[in-house]
C-alpha positions as CSV (number, residue, x, y, z in Angstrom):
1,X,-4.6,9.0,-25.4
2,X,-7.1,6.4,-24.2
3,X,-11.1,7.4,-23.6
4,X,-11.9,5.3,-20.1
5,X,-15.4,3.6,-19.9
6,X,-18.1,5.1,-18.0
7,X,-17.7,2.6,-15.7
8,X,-13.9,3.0,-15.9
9,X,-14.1,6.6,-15.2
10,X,-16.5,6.1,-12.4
11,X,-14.1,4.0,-10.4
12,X,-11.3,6.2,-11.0
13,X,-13.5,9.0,-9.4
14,X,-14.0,6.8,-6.7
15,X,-10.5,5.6,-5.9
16,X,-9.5,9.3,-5.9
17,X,-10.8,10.0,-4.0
18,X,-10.1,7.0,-1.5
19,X,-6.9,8.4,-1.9
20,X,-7.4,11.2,0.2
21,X,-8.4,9.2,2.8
22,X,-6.1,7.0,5.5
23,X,-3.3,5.1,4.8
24,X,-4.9,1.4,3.9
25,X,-7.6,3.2,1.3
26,X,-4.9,5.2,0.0
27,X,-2.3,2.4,-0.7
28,X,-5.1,0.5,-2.2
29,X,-7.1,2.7,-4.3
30,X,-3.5,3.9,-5.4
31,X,-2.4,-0.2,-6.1
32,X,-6.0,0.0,-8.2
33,X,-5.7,2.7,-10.4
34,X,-2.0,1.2,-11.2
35,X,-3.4,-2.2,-11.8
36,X,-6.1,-0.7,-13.6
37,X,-4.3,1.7,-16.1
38,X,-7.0,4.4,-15.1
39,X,-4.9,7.0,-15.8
40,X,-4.4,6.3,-19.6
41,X,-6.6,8.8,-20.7
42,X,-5.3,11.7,-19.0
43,X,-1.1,10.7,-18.7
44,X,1.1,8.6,-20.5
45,X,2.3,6.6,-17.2
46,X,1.3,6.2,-13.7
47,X,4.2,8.6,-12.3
48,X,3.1,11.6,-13.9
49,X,-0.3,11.0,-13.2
50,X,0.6,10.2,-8.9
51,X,2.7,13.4,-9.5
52,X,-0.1,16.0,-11.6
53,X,-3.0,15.1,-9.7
54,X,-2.0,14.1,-6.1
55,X,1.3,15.7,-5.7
56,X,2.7,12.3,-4.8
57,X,6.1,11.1,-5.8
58,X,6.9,7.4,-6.9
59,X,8.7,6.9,-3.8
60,X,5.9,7.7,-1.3
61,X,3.3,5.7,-3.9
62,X,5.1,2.8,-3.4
63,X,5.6,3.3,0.6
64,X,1.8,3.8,0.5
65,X,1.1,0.8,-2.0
66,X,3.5,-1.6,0.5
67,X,1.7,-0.1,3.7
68,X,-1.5,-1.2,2.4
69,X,0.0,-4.8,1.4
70,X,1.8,-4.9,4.7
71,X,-1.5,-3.9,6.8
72,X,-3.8,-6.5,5.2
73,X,-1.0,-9.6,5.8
74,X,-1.2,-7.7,9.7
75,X,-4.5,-8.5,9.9
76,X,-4.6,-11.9,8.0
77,X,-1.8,-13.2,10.4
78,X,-4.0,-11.9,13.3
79,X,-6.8,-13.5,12.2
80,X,-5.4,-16.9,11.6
81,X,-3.5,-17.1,14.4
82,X,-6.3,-15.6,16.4
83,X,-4.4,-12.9,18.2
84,X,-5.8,-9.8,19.4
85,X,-3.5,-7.3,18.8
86,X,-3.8,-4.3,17.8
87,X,-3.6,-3.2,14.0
88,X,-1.8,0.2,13.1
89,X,-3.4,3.1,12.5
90,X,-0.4,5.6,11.4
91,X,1.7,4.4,8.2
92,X,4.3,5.3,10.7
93,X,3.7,2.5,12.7
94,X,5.3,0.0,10.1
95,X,8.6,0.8,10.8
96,X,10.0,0.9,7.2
97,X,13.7,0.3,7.0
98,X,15.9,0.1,3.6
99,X,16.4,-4.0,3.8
100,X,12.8,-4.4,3.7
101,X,12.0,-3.5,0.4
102,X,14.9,-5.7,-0.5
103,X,13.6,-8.7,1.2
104,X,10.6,-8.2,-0.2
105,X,8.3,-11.3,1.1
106,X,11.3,-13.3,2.8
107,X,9.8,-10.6,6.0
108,X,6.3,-11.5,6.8
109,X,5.9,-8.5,8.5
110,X,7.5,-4.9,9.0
111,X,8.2,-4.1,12.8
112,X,5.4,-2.8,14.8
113,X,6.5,-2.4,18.3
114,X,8.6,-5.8,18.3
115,X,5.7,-8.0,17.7
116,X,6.5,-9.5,14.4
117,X,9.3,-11.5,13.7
118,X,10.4,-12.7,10.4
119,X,10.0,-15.9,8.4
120,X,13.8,-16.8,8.5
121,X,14.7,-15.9,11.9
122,X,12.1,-16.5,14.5
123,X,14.3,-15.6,17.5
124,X,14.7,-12.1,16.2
125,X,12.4,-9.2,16.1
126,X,13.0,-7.0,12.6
């Protein structure tokens, strides 16, 4: 196994505990400690850590990882379009279907109450 920095082992602390909190942090902090490899001391991969320490299968930590993603380009496309619409507040409220992970960024966004329409087909809410 690996021995994390201080520094290393600080932000894991930290990001844990982000995790616990709502759906943005979470998906983050998760996205993080992925990126990071901040799990190397304890676990060999990332799965097994998600799944000893949080109880979280791979499945849900990617849902969590793309909510995040999918929140922040929410709020960028608000901001540069200057809209005031609301952002979601449930992980629910992305409206996850099975072609979306497939189309990966070809969908700017997931649906939220029929206000975002994607990249190839502007006529039609997703």
């Amino acid at each position: 196994m690996y021995v994390l920095s201080p520094t290393e082992a600080a932000l894991r602390a930290k990001l844990e505990q982000q995790v616990l909190t709502g759906f943005v942090l979470r998906g983050q902090a998760l996205r993080s400690i992925k990126r990071l490899k901040l799990y190397r001391d304890r676990f060999n991969d990332f799965e097994s850590y998600c799944d000893e320490v949080f109880g979280f299968s791979m499945l849900y930590i990617e849902r969590c990882m793309l909510a995040a993603e999918t929140y922040y380009s929410i709020e960028e496309y608000l901001k540069t379009n200057s809209l005031k619409e609301a952002l979601p507040t449930k992980q629910s409220q992305l409206g996850y279907s099975r072609h979306t992970r497939k189309l990966g960024h070809d969908v700017k966004f997931c649906k939220i109450q029929g206000l975002f329409r994607s990249k190839t087909s502007p006529k039609k809410a997703i």
